[in-house]
C-alpha positions as CSV (number, residue, x, y, z in Angstrom):
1,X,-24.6,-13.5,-10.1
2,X,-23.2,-13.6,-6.5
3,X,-21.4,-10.4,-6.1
4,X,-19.3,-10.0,-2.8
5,X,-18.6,-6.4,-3.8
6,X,-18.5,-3.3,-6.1
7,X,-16.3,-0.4,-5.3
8,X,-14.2,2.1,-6.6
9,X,-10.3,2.5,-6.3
10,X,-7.2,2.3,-8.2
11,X,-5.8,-0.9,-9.6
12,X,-3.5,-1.9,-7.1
13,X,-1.4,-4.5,-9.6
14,X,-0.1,-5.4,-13.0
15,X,0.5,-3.1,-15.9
16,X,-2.4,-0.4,-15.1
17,X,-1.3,0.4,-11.2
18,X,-3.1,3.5,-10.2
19,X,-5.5,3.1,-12.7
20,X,-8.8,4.3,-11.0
21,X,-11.1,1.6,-11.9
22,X,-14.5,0.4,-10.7
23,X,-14.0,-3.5,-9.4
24,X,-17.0,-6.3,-9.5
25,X,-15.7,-8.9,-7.2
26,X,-17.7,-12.1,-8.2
27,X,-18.5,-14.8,-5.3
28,X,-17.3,-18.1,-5.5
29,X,-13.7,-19.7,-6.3
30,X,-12.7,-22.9,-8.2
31,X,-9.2,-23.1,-5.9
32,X,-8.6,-22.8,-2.3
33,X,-5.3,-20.6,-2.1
34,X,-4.1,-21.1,1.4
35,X,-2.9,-17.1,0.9
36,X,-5.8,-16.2,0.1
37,X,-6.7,-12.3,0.8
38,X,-10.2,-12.6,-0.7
39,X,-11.5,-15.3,1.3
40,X,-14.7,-14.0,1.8
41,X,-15.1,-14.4,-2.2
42,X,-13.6,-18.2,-2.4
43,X,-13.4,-20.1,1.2
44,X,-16.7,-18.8,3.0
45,X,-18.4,-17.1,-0.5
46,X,-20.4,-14.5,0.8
47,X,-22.8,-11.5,-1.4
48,X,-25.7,-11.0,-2.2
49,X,-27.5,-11.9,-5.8
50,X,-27.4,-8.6,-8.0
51,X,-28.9,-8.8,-12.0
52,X,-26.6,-8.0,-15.0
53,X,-28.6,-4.7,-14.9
54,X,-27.7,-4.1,-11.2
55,X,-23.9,-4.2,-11.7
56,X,-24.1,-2.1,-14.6
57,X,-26.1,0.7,-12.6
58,X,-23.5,0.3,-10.1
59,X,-20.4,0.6,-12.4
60,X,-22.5,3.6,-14.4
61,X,-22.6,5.5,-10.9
62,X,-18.8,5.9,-11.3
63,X,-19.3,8.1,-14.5
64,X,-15.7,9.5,-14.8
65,X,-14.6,5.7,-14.8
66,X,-13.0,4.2,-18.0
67,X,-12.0,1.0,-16.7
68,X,-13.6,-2.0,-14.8
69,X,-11.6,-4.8,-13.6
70,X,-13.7,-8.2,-13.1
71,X,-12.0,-9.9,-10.3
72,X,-13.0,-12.3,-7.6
73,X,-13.2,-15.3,-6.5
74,X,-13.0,-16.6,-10.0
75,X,-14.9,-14.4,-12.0
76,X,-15.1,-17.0,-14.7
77,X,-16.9,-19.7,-13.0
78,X,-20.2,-16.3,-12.5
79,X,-22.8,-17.0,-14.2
80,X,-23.9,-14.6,-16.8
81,X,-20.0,-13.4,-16.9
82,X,-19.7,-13.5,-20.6
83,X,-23.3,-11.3,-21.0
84,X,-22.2,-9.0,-17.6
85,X,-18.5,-8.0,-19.8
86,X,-20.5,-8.0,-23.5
87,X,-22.8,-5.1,-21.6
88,X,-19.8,-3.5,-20.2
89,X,-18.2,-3.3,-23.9
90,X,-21.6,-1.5,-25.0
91,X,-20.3,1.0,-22.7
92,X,-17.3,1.3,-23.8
93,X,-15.4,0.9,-20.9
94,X,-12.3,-1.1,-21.0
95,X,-12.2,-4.1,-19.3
96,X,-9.5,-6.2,-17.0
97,X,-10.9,-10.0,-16.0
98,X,-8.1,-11.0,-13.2
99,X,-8.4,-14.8,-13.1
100,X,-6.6,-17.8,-12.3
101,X,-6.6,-19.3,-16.1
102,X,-8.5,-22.3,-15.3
103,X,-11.6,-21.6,-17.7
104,X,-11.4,-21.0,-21.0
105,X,-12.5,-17.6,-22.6
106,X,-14.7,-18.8,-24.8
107,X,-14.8,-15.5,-26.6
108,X,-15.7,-12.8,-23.8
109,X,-15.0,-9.2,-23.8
110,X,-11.9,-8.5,-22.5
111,X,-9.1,-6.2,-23.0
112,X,-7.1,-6.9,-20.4
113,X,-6.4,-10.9,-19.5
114,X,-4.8,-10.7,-16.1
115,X,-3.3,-14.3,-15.9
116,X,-2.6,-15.7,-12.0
117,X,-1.6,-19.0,-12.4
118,X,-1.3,-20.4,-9.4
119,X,2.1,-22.1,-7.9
120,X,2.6,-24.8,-5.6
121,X,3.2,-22.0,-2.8
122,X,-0.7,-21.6,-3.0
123,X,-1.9,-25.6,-2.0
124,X,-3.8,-25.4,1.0
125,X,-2.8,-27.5,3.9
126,X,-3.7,-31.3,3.2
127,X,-4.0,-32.3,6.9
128,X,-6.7,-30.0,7.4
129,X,-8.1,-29.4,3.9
130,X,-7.4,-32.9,2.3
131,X,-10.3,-32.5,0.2
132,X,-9.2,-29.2,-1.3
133,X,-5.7,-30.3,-1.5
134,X,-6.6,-32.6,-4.3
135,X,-9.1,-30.6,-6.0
136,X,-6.9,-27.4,-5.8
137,X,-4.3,-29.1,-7.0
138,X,-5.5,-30.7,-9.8
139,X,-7.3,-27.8,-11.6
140,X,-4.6,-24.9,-10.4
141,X,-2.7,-25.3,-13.6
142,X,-4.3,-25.6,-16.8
143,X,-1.9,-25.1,-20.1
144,X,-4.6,-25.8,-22.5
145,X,-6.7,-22.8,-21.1
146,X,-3.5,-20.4,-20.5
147,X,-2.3,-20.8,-24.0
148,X,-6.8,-20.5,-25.0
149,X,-5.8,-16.9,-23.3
150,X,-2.5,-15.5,-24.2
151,X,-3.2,-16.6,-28.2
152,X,-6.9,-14.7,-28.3
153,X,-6.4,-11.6,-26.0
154,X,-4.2,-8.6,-24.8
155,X,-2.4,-10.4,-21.5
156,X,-0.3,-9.8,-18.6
157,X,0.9,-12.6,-16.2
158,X,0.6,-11.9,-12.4
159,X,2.6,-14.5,-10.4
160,X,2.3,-14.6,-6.4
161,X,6.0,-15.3,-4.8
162,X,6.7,-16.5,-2.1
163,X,10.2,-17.3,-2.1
164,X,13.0,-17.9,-4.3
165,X,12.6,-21.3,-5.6
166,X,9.2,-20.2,-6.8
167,X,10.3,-18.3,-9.7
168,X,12.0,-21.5,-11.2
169,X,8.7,-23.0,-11.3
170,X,6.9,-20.3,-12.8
171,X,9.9,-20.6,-15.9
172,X,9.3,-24.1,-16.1
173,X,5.4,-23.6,-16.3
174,X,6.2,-20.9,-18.6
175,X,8.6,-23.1,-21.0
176,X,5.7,-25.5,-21.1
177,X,3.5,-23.6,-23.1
178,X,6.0,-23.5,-26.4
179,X,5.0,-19.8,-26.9
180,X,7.3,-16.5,-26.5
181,X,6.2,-14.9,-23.9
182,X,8.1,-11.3,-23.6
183,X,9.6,-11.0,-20.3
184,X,8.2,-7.8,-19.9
185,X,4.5,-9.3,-19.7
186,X,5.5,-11.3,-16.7
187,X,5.0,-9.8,-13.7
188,X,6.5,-11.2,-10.3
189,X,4.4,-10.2,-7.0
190,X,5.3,-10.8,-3.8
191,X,3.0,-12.6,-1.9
192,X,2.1,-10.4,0.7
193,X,-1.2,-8.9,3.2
194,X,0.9,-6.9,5.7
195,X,3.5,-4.2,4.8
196,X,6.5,-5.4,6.4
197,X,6.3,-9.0,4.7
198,X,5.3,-7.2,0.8
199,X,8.7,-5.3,1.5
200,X,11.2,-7.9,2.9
201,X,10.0,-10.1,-0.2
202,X,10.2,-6.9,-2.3
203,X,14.3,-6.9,-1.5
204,X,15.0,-9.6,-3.1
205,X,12.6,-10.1,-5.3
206,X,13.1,-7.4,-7.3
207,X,16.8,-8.3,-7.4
208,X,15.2,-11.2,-8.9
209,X,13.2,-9.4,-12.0
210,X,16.5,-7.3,-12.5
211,X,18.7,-10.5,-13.3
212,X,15.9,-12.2,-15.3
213,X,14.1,-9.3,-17.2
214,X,11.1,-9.7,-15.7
215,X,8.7,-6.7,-14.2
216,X,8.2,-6.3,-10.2
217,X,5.0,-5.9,-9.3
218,X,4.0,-4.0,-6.1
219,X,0.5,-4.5,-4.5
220,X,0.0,-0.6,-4.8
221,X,-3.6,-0.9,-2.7
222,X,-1.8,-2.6,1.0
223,X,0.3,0.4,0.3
224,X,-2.2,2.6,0.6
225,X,-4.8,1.3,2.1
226,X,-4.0,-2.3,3.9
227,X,-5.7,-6.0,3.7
228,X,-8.7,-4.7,3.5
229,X,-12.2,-5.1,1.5
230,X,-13.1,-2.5,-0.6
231,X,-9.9,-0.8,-1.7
């Protein structure tokens, strides 16, 4: 697999914030967010091949650590994904795959689905990515493979917002999958790589989850640590 990174931190969104947790960041991305903050992972893929044995060396050098969160990228496009989390399992750690629910499961190891589904805020520009436009834009949102998701595993949704309008979309997405989704499992994020911009967005955004029952999520890691690999 091409693995941009492995490092050690605490989980910086969702429902296990400050969670330490040891993250494999997979190379390579089926979508070109124009927000990206992982572009070295999706736009210009960068790494360096590592064996199923390598990774788990590398998460086993973090003994106190419980919990590994398989990001990237898309981790689900990795080859040998589904045998890197079954290993993991045998170690019994606890496992988070953050992805953009755009692959089906297929039956891997997870206990923690972190769902991104991607908005129209994400569409990269089409003037000077034309070709990604389209492809972006037609495999972004896939209700066939959310619903493969949220009926076989323990879930959270993570939605990137950008302004207002944005959170009528993500209902209407949501409505469109005919299941009940508790509110509390949606989690509203604002889309942010600089401090000042995460809180502005925060102000009204969490207004936002108050009148609609859903949960704020803050981006705990630019908090501490900034846009920055590794954290």
């Amino acid at each position: 697999m091409l693995i941009a990174e492995i490092f050690y931190s605490v989980q910086g969104e969702g429902e296990l914030t400050g969670v330490p947790s040891v993250f494999v960041r997979t190379s390579g991305c089926n979508l070109r967010c124009a927000w990206c903050d992982t572009p070295y992972a999706s736009w210009n893929p960068e790494g360096e091949p590592r064996t199923v044995a390598q990774i788990l060396a590398a998460v086993e050098s973090h003994a106190s650590a419980r919990h590994v969160v398989l990001t990237g990228g898309e981790p689900m496009i990795a080859k040998e994904i589904s045998v890197l989390a079954a290993e993991l399992k045998k170690l019994g750690r606890h496992i988070t795959i953050e992805t953009a629910a755009t692959v089906k499961p297929d039956g891997i190891a997870c206990d923690l689905a972190s769902l991104s589904p991607k908005l129209l805020n994400s569409a990269p520009d089409p003037i000077e990515h034309g070709v990604w436009r389209k492809k972006h834009e037609a495999t972004r949102w896939r209700p066939d493979v959310v619903k493969a998701w949220i009926d076989g595993y323990s879930y959270q949704f993570k939605f990137v917002v950008a302004r207002p309008e944005d959170v009528d979309e993500l209902e209407g997405m949501l409505a469109a999958l005919h299941r009940e989704i508790p509110r509390h499992k949606i989690l509203l994020m604002p889309e942010a790589t600089t401090l000042a911009t995460m809180r502005e967005r925060a102000t009204w955004l969490s207004d936002v989850c108050k009148a609609r029952g859903y949960r704020y999520a803050h981006r705990l890691h630019i908090e501490l640590y900034g846009n920055k690999r590794g954290t």
